[in-house]
N, C-alpha and C positions, 0 to 999 in steps of 0.2 A: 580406569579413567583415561590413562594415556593410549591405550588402545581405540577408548571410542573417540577421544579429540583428534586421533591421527586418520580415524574414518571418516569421521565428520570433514576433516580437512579436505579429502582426499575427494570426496565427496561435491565440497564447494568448485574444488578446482574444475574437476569433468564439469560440472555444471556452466564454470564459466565459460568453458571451451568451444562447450554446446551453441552457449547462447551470443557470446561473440561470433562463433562461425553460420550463424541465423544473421542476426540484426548487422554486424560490420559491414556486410555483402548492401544490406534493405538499405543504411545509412546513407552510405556512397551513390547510390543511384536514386534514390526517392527523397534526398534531403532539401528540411525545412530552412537548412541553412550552411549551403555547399560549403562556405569559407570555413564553417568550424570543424575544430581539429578533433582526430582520436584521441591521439596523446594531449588533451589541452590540461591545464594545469592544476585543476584538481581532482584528476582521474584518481594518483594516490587514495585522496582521501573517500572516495567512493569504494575504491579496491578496501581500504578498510574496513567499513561499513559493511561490506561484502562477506570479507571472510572474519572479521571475528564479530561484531555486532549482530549479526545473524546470527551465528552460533549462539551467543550471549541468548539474544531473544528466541531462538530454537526449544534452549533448556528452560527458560522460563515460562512461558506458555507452554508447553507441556506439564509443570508441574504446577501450574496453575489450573489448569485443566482434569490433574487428578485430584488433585485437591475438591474442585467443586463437583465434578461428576462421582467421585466416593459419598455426599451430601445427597446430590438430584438421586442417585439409584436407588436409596429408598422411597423417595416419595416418590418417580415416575412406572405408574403402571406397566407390567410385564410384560401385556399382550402391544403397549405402543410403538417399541421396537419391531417386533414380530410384522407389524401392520405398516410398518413404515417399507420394511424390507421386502415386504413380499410386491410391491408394486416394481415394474420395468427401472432395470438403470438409467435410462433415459429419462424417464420422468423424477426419480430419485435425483438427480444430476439437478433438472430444473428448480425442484422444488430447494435444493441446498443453496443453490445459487442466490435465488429470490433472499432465504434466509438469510445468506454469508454476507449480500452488499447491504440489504436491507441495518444490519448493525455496523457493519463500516459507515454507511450514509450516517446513520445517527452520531456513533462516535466522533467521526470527520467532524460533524456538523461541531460537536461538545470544544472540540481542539480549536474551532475558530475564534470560537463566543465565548469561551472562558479563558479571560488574561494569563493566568496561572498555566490551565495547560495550551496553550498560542504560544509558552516560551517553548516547549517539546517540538511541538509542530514546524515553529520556525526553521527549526534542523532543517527538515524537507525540503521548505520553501527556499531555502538560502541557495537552491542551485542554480547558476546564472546562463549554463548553457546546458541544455536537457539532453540530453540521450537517453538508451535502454538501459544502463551502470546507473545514473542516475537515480532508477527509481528504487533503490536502493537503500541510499540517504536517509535513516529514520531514525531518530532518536529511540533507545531501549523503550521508557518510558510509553511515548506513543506507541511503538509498535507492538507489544506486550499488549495494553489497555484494548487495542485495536483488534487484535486475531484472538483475543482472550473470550472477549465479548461479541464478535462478531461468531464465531464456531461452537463457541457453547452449544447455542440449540441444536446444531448438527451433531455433534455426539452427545445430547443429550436426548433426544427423538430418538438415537441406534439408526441413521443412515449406515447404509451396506459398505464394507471397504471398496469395492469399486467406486462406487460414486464418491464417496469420498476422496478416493486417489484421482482420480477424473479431476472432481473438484481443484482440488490444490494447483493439480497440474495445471488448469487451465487461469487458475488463478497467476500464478508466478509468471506465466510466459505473456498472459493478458496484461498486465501492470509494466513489466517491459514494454510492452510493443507503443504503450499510450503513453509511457516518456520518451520511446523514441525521437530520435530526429528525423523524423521521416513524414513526408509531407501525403497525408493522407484520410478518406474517412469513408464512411461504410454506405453512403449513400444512402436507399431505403430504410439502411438497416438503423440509421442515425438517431431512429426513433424509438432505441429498443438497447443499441450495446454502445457503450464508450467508446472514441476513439482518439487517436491521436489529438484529432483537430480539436476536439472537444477539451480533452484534458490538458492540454499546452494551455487554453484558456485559465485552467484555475488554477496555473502558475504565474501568469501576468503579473509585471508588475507594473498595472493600470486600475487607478482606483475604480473604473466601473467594472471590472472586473472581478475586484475582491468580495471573495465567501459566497463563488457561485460553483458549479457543477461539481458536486462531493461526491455524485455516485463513484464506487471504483469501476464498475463493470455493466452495470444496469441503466442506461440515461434517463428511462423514463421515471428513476425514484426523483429526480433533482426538476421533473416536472410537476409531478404528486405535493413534491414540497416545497415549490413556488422556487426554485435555487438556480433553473436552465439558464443558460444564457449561449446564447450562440449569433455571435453578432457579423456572421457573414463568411465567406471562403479565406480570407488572410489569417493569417499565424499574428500571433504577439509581436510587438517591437521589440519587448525588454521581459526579460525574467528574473524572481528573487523576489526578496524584502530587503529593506533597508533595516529591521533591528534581528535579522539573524546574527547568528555568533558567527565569527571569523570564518573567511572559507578555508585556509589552509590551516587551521588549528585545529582535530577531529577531537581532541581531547577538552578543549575549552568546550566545546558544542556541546560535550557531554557534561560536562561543571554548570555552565552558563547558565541554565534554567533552574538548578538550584539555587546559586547564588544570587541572583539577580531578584530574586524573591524574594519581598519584606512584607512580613505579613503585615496586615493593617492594626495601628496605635488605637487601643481601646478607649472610648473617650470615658474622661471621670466624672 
């Protein structure tokens, strides 16, 4: 076990390295908001999130996932693997995608609308100046629920390990790039993938802006389900909520959604 927590670790780091040495460079030159800092003041608590929250949620969706795919392999047909796999990784790629945002959209959607879980989510929301560390910031709770249920059907259909590793990949570096501080959007494509511009929206904190664009990766599911909103070329004024849990406290953030919950008094 200390062995795999010291790879795992070792693991996060190069990743970080990776991906600061991407986006620090993209920040500095394409930013949504030159004056803000690298170092601003709850990087810490992001770097946390980073390297143990992850890992946390790493081991747990994995063994949530053998848990329910030991269940689905008897009842899904033999040959549906087989049939899945044998088409191009390229279209294997598409079709997981479709799938993967397709139950983020819906989960996302569940985190807004239900009080109970909106205190998990709040986590997220509580970041007041966006970067790619940022996108980070998840509560176990939601992110667990979130890639548990969204990747089922992908390893439950037998997508190929390539496309799958395709998949993830583009997942983890796509969710970066759209909390970036970086002032930008995909043009043509705006009608088809998320981008910055887009997703710094469903960070606002502007009430006509609240419980719009859920897709993670896909734009046109948050069209499908009435949710778009894109109110022009400017960026947000202000980001956050006002009832997330303390920014510099990563520990409360983790408590807070428990406790803060009463369940409701049965009437007699």
């Amino acid at each position: 076990m200390h062995l795999l927590s010291s790879m795992a670790a070792f693991f996060n780091l190069n990743n970080l390295l990776i991906l600061a040495l991407i986006f620090l460079p993209l920040e500095r030159l394409f930013a949504v908001r030159p004056a803000q800092r690298i170092l601003r003041p709850t990087l810490g608590v992001d770097l946390f999130y980073f390297f143990v929250i992850s890992l946390i949620t790493r081991f747990g969706v994995i063994l949530l996932l053998g848990l329910a795919l030991a269940g689905t392999a008897m009842s899904m047909p033999d040959g549906v693997g087989r049939m899945v796999r044998s088409q191009p990784v390229w279209l294997q790629f598409a079709e997981a995608l479709l799938l993967l945002d397709t139950g983020i959209y819906l989960v996302h959607r569940c985190f807004h609308a239900v009080p109970f879980l909106w205190r998990f989510h709040a986590v997220h929301h509580s970041s007041q100046e966006l970067d790619w560390l940022s996108s980070y910031r998840n509560h176990p709770v939601d992110l667990i629920t979130t890639r548990f249920f969204s990747a089922l059907p992908i390893y439950a259909l037998g997508f190929g390990p390539e496309a799958v590793a395709a998949l993830f990949l583009f997942q983890q570096a796509h969710a970066c790039l759209v909390h970036a501080n970086i002032r930008t959007d995909f043009g043509p494509l705006n009608r088809i993938l998320v981008s910055p511009h887009f997703h710094h929206w469903h960070h606002a904190d502007e009430r006509h802006a609240y419980d719009r664009n859920f897709a993670g990766h896909l734009a046109f599911l948050d069209w499908i389900g009435g949710t778009l909103y894109r109110p022009g070329a400017h960026y947000p004024d202000t980001y956050g909520v006002a009832e997330a849990p303390p920014l510099d406290r990563p520990l409360r953030q983790l408590i807070d959604p428990f406790r803060r919950y009463r369940p409701p008094i049965p009437a007699e």
